[in-house]
Every structure is written in structure tokens, then in C-alpha cells.
C-alpha positions as CSV (number, residue, x, y, z in Angstrom):
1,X,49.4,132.9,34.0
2,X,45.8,132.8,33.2
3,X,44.7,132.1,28.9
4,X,43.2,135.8,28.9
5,X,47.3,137.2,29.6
6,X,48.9,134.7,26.9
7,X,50.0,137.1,24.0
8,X,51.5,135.2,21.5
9,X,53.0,137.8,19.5
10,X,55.4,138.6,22.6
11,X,55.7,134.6,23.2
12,X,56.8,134.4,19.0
13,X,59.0,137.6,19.2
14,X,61.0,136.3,22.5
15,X,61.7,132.8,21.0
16,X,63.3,134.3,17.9
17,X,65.5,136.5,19.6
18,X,66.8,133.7,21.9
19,X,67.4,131.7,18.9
20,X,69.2,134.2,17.0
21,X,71.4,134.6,20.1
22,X,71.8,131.2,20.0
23,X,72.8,130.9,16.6
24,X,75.2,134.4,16.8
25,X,76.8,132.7,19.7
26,X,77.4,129.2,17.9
27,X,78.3,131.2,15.0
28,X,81.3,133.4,16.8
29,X,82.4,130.3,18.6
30,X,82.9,128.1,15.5
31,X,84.3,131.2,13.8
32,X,87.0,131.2,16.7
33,X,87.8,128.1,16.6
34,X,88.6,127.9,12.7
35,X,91.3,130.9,13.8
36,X,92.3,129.6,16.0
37,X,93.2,126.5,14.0
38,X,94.7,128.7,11.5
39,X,96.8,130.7,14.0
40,X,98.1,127.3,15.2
41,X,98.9,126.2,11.8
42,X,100.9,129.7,10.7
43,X,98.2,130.9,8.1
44,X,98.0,134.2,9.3
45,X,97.6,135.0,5.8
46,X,94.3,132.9,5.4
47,X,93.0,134.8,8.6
48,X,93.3,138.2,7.2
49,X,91.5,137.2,3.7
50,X,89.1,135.5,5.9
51,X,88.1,138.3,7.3
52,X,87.8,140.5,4.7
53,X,86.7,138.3,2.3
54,X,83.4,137.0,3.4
55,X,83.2,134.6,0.2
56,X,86.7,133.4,1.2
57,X,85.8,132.6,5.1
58,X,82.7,131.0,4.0
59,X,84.5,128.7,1.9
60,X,87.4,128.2,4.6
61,X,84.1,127.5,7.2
62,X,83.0,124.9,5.1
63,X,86.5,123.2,4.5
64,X,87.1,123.7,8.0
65,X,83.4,121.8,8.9
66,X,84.3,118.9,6.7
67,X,87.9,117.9,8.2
């Protein structure tokens, strides 16, 4: 790729959608595994507030990030 066929507007665009797959896919993974950890400890109860309670999940993410 020659200089003259750079277009850094592509290039910029391109980098921020791989990094908001990125960060979608770390996101549903760690989102997963705090259910799973929730399944295995008979909170289905916190699961279902979780997700319809965003406030509530957030706060469960960041307990759940701390232990």
C-alpha cells in the first residue's frame, strides 16, 4: 500500500469497531460468568433482578469483580 492510498478516516473507523467488539465480547463473557456463578450458588432470584435492573447488575458486576 503506497502513502497516496492510506485513508485514515477508514484506518480510525475500522480500529473502533474492532475495539468495540472487543469490549461487547469481554463484556458478555464476564456477564456470563457472574451467572453463571449465581446459577451455581441458587440465586436465581439475583439473576432475574439482574437483568432487569441494570442499576442492580451493575452493582452485582462490581461486587462480583472485587471477590
Amino acid at each position: 500500500m503506497s502513502i497516496y492510498e492510506y485513508d485514515q478516516e477508514k484506518h480510525l473507523r475500522q480500529e473502533r469497531e474492532a475495539s468495540w467488539e472487543k469490549g461487547k465480547e469481554e463484556g458478555m463473557k464476564l456477564l456470563n460468568d457472574l451467572y453463571s456463578f449465581l446459577a451455581k450458588e441458587g440465586r436465581t432470584n439475583d439473576i432475574l433482578r439482574a437483568v432487569q435492573d441494570s442499576e442492580y447488575r451493575d452493582k452485582m458486576l462490581r461486587d462480583f469483580l472485587e471477590e
